[in-house]
N, C-alpha and C positions, 0 to 999 in steps of 0.2 A: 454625134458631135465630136467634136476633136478639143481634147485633156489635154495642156500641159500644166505637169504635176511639177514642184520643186518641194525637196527632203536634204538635209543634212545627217543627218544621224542614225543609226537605228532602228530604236524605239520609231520614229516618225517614219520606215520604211515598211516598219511590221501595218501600223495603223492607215498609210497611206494604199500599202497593198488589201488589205481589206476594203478600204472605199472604193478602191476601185474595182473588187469582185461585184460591189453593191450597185454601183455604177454602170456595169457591164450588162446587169440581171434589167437595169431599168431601162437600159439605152443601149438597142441591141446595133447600132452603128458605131458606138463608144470610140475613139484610135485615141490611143497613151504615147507620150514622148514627156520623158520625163529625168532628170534629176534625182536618185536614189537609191536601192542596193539590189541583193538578190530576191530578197521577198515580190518586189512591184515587178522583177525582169521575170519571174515564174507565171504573175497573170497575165503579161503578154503586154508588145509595144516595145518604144524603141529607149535603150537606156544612154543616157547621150554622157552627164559623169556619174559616179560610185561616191557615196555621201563618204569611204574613208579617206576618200582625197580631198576633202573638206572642211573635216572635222578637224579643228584649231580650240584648247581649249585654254581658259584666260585672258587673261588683257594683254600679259607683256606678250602669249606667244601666240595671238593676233598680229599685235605689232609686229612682231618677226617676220610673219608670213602676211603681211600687209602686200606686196605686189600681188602675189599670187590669189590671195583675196579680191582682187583689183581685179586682175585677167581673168579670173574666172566670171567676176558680174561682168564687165565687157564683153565677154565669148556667148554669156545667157542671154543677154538681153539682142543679140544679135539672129542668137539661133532663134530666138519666140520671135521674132520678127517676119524670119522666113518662112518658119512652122503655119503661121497664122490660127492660135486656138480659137476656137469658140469661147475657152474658158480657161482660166488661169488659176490653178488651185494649191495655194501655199502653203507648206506644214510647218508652225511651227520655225525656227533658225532663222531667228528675228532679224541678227547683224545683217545679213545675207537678204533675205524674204523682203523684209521693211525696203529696201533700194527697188530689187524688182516692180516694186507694188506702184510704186511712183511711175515706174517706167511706164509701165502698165496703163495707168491710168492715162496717162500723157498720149498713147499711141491707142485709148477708147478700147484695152481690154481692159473684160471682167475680169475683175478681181475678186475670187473666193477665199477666208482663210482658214483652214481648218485646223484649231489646234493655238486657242490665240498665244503669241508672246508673253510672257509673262510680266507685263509691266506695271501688275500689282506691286509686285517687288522691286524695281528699279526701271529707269528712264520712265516714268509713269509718263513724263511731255510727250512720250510719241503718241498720246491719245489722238493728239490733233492728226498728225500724220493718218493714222488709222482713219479718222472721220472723215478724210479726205480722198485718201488711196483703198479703200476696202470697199467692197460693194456688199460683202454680205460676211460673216463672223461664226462660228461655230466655236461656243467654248464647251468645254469637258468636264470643267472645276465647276461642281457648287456656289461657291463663294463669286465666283468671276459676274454671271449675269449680273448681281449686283454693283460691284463694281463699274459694270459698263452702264447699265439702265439707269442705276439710282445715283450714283455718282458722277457719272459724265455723260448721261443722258444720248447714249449711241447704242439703239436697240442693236440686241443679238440673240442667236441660236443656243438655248442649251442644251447638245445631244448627249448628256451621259458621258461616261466615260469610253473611248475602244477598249480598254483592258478586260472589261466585263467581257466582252463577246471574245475576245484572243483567246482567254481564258479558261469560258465554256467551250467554245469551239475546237479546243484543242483535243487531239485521240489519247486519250488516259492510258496510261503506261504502266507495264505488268514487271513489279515490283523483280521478282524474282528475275526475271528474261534480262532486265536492265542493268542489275548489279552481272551477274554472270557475263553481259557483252563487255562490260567494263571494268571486269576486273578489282569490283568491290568488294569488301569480307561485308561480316552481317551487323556491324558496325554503326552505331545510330549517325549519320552524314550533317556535316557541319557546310554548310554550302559557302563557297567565295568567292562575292562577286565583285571584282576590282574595276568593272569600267569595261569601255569598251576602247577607248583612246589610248595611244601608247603611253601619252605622258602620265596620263593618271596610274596605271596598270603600274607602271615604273615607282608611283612616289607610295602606292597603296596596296601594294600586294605583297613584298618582302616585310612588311610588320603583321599583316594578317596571317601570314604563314608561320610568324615565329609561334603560333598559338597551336601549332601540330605535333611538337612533343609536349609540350604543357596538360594536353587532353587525352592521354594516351587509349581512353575507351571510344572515345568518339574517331570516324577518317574522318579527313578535309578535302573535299572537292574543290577545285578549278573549277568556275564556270568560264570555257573558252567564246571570248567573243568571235562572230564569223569574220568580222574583219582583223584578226590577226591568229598568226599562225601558230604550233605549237612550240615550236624553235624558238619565238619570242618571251614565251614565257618559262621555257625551260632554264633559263639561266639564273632566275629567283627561286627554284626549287633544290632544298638542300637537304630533305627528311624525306623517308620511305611512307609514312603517315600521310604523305599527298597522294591525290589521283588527279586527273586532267581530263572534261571532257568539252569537244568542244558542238558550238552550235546547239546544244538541247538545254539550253537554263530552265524553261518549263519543268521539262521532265525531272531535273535534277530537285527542282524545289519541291515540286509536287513529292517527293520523298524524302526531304531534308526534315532534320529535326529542328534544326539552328540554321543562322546566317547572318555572316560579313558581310554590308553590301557596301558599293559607295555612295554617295547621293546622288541621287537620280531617280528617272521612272523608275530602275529596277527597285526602288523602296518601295514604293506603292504595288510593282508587282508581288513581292514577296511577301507581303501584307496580304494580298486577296489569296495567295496560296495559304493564307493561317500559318505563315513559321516568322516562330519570334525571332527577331533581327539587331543588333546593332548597326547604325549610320554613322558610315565613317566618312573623310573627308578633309583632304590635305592638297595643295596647291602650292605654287611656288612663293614665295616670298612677298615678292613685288604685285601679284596678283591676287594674295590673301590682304594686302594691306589697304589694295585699290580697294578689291570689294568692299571690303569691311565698311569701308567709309561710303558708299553710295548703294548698298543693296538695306533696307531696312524691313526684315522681318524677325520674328520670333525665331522660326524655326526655318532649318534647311529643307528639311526631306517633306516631303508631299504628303504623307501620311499622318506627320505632326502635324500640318499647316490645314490641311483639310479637316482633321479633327479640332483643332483650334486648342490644343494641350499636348504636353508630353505624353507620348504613347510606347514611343520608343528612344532609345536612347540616342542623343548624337555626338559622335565626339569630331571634333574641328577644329583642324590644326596643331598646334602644340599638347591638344587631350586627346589625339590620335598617337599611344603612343604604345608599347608593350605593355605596360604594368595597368592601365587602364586599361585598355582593351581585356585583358583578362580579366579583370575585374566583372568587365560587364557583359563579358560571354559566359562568366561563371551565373550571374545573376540570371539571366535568359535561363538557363537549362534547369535553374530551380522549380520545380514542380507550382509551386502559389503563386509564383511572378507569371508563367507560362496559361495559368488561368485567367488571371486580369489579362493578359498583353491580347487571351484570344475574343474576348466577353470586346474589348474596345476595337479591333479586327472586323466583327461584326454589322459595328454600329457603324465603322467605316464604310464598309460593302452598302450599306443602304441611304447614307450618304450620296451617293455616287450615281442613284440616278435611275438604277434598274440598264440592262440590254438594248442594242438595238440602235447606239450612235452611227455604225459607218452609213445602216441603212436610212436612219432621219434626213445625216446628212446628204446621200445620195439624192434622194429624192427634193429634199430643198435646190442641190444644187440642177435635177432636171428639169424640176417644176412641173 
């Protein structure tokens, strides 16, 4: 059959390239044309844009890049036209995905979604759209099946998490080999992970870094995103106590003792690697102010929300700030805090569903 995928971001490149390894194993005719990065362009197919020319983060700098938002769903929805899939498989990048899906449906393709939008937490209206434009749903969250079955009454798929499988699946890294390539000392490693977006990386990595001479036993690693280069983030580095690597945040955490993260999946990854973390999280003005007033949950980060308590700490906005953040990196690295944070770590991991989502989903989506 003939895939087209659409991916914004990342995180949804890593897991969209895995379904489609899972995809390939079941459907050995499988062709990819797809929306998304270098993960999905290594299993093979045709990559038509790169999720970091896409990636727009908030309300006001949507609005900014509002045209270009624009030509790009006109450029998609023209090229799936030509393409002719069989199947139509959406990750995730609701603003973006939610438009296709209509198109979709209008012109009799399947619509698959993998990875639902999150609109437990805001625009929950687009349920209708969903029952309308999706043919079939994969969610990842615990909490979500409910949501859609007992609350809005629109069966869906729940495959687990992909994280579990990225996770296990990954080649386990020789501690000593790794510090040596990278020009680590023996240092217990404070991992930092500011995002993968320029804008965030911008508002959220010169306060995380202030915390490199403050800890003078501990280094501070960079986790470089693959979408930006090291020249972008050398101009917030002002202490010798930093290192920079880029592309391996697994490997980096899988050896970390601590970590900065910002919100996002990379919460939730860091969590199933066992290192206690601070969520941090700062936005511009006019887009902290929007959200505030129309996103209604407890908590930001995945980790808290899926355990349904504080587990980890989140500081947002104005408690993103030096004197708090040290606060709360001091707390993490205490010995008795670092036992609870891993006992609740745990219970998350089993939470989540067990291995085995790209392949659930694969096979759902062959039938």
């Amino acid at each position: 059959m003939k895939y087209y995928i659409i991916v914004g971001e990342a995180s949804g490149d890593l897991h969209a390239s895995n379904l489609m390894k899972s995809l390939k194993a079941k459907d050995e005719n499988a062709e990819f044309r797809f929306w998304g990065g270098d993960l999905m362009e290594q299993v093979g197919g045709t990559l038509v844009r790169h999720y970091r020319d896409l990636a727009f983060m908030g309300f006001l700098e949507v609005l900014l890049n509002l045209k270009t938002i624009l030509n790009n769903i006109k450029f998609c929805k023209n090229d799936i036209l030509q393409y002719k899939p069989d199947v139509l498989i959406l990750v995730d990048y609701p603003g973006f995905n939610m438009r296709i899906a209509t198109f979709a449906q209008k012109n009799n393709i399947k619509v698959h979604y993998y990875i639902s939008p999150q609109i437990w937490a805001w625009k929950e209206n687009r349920i209708s759209k969903i029952k309308r434009d999706v043919d079939e749903m994969y969610v990842i969250l615990p909490f979500e099946k409910d949501f859609y079955e007992v609350k809005h009454n629109f069966p869906v798929h729940f495959v687990g998490h992909p994280l579990l499988d990225a996770i296990a699946d990954r080649h386990q890294v020789k501690e000593k080999k790794f510090r040596e390539n990278h020009n680590l000392s023996d240092k217990p490693i404070v991992a930092l992970l500011p995002g993968s977006r320029k804008q965030e990386i911008k508002k959220m990595l010169s306060v995380m870094l202030k915390m490199a001479d403050k800890f003078q036993d501990y280094q501070f690693v960079i986790a470089g995103a693959p979408s930006q280069d090291y020249a972008f983030y050398k101009q917030f580095i002002t202490t010798d106590n930093v290192k920079f690597i880029s592309n391996k945040t697994y490997d980096l955490l899988s050896l970390s003792y601590a970590a900065l993260v910002t919100s996002g999946t990379a919460t939730l990854e860091t969590a199933l690697f066992k290192v206690p973390e601070v969520v941090c999280y700062k936005g511009s003005w006019a887009s902290y102010q929007i959200g505030k007033r129309v996103v209604n949950l407890k908590f930001i980060s995945l980790v808290n929300l899926i355990m349904d308590k504080e587990v980890v700490t989140e500081l947002i906005q104005n408690d993103f700030n030096e004197n708090r953040l040290e606060q709360e990196l001091q707390r993490i690295l205490d010995k008795e805090q670092r036992k609870k944070i891993f006992l609740d770590y745990f219970d998350l991991e089993k939470k989540l569903g067990g291995r085995g989502a790209s392949d659930k989903t694969a096979q759902l989506i062959v039938g």
